[in-house]
C-alpha positions in Angstrom: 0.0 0.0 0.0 0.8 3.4 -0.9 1.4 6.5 2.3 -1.8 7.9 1.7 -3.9 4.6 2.2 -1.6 3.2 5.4 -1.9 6.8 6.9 -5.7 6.6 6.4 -5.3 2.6 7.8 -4.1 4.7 10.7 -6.6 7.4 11.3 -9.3 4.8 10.7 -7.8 3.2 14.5 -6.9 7.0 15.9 -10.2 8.1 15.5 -12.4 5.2 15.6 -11.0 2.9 18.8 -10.9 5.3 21.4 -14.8 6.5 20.0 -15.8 3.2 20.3 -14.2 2.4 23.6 -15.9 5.6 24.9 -19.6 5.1 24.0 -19.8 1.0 23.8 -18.6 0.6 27.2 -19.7 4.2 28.3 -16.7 5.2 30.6 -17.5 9.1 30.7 -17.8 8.7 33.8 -14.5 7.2 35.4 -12.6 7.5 32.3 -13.2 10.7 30.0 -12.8 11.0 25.9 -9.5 12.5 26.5 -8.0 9.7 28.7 -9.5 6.8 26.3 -7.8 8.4 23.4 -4.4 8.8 25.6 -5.0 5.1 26.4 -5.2 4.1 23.0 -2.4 5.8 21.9 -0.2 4.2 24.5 -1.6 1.0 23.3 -1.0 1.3 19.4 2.4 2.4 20.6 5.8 0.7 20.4 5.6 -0.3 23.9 2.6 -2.6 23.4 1.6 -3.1 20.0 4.7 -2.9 18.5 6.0 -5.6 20.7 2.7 -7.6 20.4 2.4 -7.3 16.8 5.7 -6.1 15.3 4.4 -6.7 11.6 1.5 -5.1 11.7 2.8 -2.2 13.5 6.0 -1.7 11.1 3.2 -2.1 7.7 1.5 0.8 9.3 3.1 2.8 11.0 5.8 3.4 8.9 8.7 6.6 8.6 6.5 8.7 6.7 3.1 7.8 8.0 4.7 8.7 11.4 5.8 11.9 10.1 2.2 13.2 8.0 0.9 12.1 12.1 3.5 14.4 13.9 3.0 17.3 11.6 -0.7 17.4 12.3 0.1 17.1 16.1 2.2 19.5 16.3 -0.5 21.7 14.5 -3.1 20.1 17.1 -1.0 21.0 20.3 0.1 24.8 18.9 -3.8 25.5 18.1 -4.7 23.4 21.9 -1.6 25.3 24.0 -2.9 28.8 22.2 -6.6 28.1 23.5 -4.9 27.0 27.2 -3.3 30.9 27.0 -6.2 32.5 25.9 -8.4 30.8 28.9 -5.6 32.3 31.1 -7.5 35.5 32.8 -5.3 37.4 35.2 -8.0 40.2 35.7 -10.2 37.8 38.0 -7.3 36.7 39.9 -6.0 39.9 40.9 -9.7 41.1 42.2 -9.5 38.3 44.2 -5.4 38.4 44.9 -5.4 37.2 48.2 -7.3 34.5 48.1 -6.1 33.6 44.6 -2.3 34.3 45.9 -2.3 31.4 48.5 -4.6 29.1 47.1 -2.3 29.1 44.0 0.8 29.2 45.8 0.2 26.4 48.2 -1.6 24.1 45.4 1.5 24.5 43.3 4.3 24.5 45.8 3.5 21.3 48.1 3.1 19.2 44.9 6.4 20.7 43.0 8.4 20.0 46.7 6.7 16.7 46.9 7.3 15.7 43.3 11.1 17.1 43.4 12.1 14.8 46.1 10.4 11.9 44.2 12.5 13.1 41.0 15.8 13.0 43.2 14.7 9.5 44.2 15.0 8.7 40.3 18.0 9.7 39.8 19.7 7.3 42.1 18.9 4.5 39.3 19.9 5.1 35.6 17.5 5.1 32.6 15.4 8.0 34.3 17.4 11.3 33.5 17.3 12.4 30.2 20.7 12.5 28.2 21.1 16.5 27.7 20.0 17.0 31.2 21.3 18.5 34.8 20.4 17.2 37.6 18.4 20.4 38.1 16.7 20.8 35.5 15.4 16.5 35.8 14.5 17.5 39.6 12.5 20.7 38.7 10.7 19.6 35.4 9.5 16.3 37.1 8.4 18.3 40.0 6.8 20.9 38.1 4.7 18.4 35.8 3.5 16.6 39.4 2.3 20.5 40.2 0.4 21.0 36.7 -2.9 21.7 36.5 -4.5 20.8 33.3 -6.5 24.5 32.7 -8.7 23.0 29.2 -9.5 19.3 30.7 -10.6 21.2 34.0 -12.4 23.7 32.1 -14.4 19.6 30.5 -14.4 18.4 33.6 -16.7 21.7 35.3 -18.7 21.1 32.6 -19.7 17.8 32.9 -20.3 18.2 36.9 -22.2 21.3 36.0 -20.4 23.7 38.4 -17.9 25.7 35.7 -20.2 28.9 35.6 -21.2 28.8 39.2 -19.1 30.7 41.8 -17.3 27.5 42.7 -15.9 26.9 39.2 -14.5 30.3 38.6 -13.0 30.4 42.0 -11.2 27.0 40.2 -10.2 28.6 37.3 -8.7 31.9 39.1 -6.4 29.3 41.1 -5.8 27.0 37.9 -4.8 30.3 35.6 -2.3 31.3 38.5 -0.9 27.8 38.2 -1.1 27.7 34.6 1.2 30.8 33.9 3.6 29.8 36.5 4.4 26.7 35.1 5.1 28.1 31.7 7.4 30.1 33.2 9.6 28.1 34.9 9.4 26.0 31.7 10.9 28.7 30.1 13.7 28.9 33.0 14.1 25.3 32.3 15.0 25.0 28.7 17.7 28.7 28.8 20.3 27.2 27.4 23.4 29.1 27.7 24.9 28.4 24.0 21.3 30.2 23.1 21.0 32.8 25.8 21.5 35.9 23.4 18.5 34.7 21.2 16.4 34.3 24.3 17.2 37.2 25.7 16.4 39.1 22.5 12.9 37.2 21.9 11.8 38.5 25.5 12.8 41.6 24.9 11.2 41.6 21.4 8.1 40.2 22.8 7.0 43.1 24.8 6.5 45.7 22.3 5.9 43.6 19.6 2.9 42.6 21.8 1.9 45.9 22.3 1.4 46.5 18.9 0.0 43.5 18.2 -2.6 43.7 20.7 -3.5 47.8 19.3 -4.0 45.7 16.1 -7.1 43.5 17.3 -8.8 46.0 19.1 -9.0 47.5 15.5 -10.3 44.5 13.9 -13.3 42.9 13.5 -13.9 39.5 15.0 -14.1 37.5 11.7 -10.6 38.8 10.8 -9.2 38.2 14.3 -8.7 34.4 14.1 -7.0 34.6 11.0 -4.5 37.4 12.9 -4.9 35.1 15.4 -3.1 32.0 14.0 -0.7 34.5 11.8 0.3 35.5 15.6 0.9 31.8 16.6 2.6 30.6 13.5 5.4 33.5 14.4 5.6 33.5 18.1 5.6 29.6 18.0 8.5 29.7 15.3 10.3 32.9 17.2 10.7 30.7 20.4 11.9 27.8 18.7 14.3 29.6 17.3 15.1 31.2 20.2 15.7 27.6 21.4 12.6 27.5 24.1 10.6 25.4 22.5 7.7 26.1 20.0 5.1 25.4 22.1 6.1 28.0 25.0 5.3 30.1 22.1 2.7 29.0 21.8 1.1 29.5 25.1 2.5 33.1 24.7 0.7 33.8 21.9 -2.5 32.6 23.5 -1.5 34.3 27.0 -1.5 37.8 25.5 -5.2 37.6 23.7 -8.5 38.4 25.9 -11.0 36.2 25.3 -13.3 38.8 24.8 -12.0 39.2 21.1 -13.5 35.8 20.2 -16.5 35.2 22.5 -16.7 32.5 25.5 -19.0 30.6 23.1 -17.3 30.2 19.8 -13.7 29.7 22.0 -15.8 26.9 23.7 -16.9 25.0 20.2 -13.3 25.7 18.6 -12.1 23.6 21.7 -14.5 21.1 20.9 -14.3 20.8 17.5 -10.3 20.4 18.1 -10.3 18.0 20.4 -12.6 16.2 18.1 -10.9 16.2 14.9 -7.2 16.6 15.2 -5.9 16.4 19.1 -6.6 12.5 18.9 -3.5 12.9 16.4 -1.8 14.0 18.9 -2.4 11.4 21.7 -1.7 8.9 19.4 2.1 10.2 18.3 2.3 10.7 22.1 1.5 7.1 22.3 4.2 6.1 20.0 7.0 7.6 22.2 6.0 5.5 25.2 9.1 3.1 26.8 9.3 0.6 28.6 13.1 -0.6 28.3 13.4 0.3 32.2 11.3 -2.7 32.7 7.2 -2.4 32.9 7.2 -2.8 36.8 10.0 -0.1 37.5 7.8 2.2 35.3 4.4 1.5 36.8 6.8 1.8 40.0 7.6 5.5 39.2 4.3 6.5 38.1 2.6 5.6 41.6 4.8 7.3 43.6 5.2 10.4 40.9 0.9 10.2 41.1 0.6 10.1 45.2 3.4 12.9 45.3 0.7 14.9 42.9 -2.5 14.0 44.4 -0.9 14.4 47.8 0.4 17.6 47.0 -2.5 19.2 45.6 -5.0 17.7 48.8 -2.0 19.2 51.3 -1.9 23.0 49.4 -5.4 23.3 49.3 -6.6 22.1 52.9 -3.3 24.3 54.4 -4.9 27.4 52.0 -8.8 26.3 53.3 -7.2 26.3 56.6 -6.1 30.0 55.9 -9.0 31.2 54.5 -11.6 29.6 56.4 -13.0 26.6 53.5 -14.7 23.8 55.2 -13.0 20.5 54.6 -15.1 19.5 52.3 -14.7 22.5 49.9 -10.6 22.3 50.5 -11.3 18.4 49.0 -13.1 19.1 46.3 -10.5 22.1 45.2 -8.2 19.4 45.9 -9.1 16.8 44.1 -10.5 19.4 40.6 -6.3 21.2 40.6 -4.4 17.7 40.7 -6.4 16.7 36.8 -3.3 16.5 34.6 -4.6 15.7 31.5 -3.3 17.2 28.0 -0.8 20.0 29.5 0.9 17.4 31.7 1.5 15.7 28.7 2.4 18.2 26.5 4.7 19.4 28.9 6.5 16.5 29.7 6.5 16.2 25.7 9.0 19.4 25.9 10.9 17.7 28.5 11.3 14.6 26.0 12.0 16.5 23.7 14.7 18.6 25.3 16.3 15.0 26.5 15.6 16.6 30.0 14.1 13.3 30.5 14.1 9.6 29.4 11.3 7.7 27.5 11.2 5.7 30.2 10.1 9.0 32.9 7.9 10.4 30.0 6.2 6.7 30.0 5.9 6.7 33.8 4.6 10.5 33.9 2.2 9.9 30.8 0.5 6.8 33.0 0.5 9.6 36.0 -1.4 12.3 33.8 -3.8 9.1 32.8 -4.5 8.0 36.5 -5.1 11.9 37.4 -7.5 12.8 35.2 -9.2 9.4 36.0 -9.3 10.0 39.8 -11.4 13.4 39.3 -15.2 12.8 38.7 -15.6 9.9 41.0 -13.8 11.6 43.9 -15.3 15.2 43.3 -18.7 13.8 42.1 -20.1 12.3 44.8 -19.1 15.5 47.3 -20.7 18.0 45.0 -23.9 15.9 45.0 -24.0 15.2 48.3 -23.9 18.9 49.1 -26.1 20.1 46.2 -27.6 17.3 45.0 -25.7 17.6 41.2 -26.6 15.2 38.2 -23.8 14.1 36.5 -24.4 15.5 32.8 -22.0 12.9 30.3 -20.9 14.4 27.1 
């Protein structure tokens, strides 16, 4: 068979397995869309199919099948992290600074401290550090991705247990944008390189006022020629900090980050998310699949991502109940912010995705951190769930 029909062999199973999956054995409830489709992707991955089925996974998934996949996934995550910036609404949080300040603080700080002492535990045994990496930069981007809060599956997640629009959700999403635009940053601290430092120096300067001008240009346009500006602005600030050697999807998230949502509508930002999560982010799990590893050995790996998943979930319960404790939350309300701020989902993945890619880390981590995000996002609606119900009698609304 020719490219064209293997890659559509493969889109066929992208799109289809994780669809059926879903609806057939209807796991909205303790397993989402989005962790299905991660699922599957891990599955019709090297690490199990390609081990199981070497033929078949070498007829398909061939050198340049693999690469028409990546380039749409890398289109997928720029158009995904963009959305994540734009979502990102510093206004609300300083209103509410206080509040916001410690919540955020302590919700991302006892999971980072937790999650950097797991990361030193790592690097005792080799296989886990990346080849290009120091040890400070393995320690801080493992403990940062076990602090991530996934902004866009959080934003699915409200939705489905019906509380993103009430008072509790946006309180959620003031802490989860705080979060959000930290982590990016210390990305950013992360991947300086020195041999690089002049270009990133000069794309942060350049950013600023080229910015400002950008930003004086959509307030002039109209909304129908906005998203065309729009991804014109995220084609060149995702290549700029590539480039710049930073990594084209911290770009990205800039490019989003300086946008109001405003400019598009809640609505129509809402269905764009849809629509991409629908049609093209599956791509994306499923090249993210393909990088899975399990050389380390399948028990050392499920190993790591336990303890790298109770350093998380401990760490976000811990931060919030020490911030309810300061602002005077009943327990129940410091579980439930708990248990909504440790969902990893797509930027945990995404993120650790830079980390691969930067050799910061080892396929072997990025396995054990992908099987993290997975168990993260699953934990969610059947720990939150039942406490929202119980206090305000909720239905459960499945997509």
């Amino acid at each position: 068979m020719g490219t064209t029909e293997l890659f559509l062999i493969a889109m066929t199973a992208i799109v289809g397995i994780p669809y059926l999956v879903w609806r057939l054995g209807d796991t909205d409830y303790w397993a989402p869309l989005v962790v299905v489709q991660t699922v599957t992707g891990i599955i019709l991955g090297p690490g199990i199919m390609g081990k199981a089925f070497p033929e078949y996974y070498t007829f398909v998934f061939t050198p340049a099948v693999i690469n028409c996949l990546n380039g749409l996934a890398w289109w997928a995550v720029m158009l995904f992290v963009m959305l994540a910036g734009i979502e990102l609404d510093l206004k609300k949080a300083w209103q509410h600074r206080r509040e916001s300040t410690i919540t955020a603080g302590l919700a991302l700080g006892t999971p980072l401290l937790l999650g950097s002492l797991a990361a030193a535990g790592m690097l005792a045994f080799d296989g886990w550090a990346g080849a290009q990496a120091a040890s400070w930069q393995f320690v801080t981007g493992v403990g940062m991705a076990c602090a991530v809060t996934a902004l866009p599956v959080l934003i699915m997640l409200m939705e489905k247990l019906q509380i993103l629009r009430q008072p509790l959700g946006q309180r959620v999403l003031r802490y989860a944008s705080l979060d959000d635009l930290l982590i990016w940053g210390v990305l950013a601290l992360i991947l300086l390189e020195w041999e690089r430092v002049g270009r990133q120096i000069g794309f942060i300067v350049l950013f600023v006022p080229v910015t400002m001008l950008f930003r004086r240009l959509m307030e002039r346009l109209e909304e129908r020629d906005r998203w065309f500006v729009a991804l014109i602005w995220l084609c060149v600030c995702s290549f700029a900090a590539d480039w710049a050697g930073l990594h084209f999807m911290v770009g990205a998230y800039l490019a989003g980050a300086v946008m109001d949502a405003e400019w598009f509508g809640e609505e129509k930002l809402d269905k764009m998310r849809q629509v991409l999560l629908l049609t093209l982010m599956p791509v994306y799990f499923l090249s993210t699949g393909l990088r899975t590893n399990w050389a380390v050995g399948g028990y050392a790996v499920f190993v790591a991502a336990a303890v790298l998943l109770l350093a998380s979930t401990a760490g976000k319960l811990i931060g919030t109940h020490a911030a309810g404790r300061l602002l005077g939350w009943s327990r129940t309300e410091s579980s439930v912010m708990g248990w909504l701020l440790q969902t990893k989902g797509l930027v945990m993945i995404i993120f650790a995705n830079i980390l691969l890619d930067k050799q910061i880390i080892s396929n072997e981590t990025f396995t054990a951190l992908l099987l993290m995000a997975v168990g993260s996002t699953m934990l969610t609606v059947p720990l939150v769930y039942p406490k929202l119900r119980a206090a305000a009698q909720l239905v459960f609304k499945p997509a």
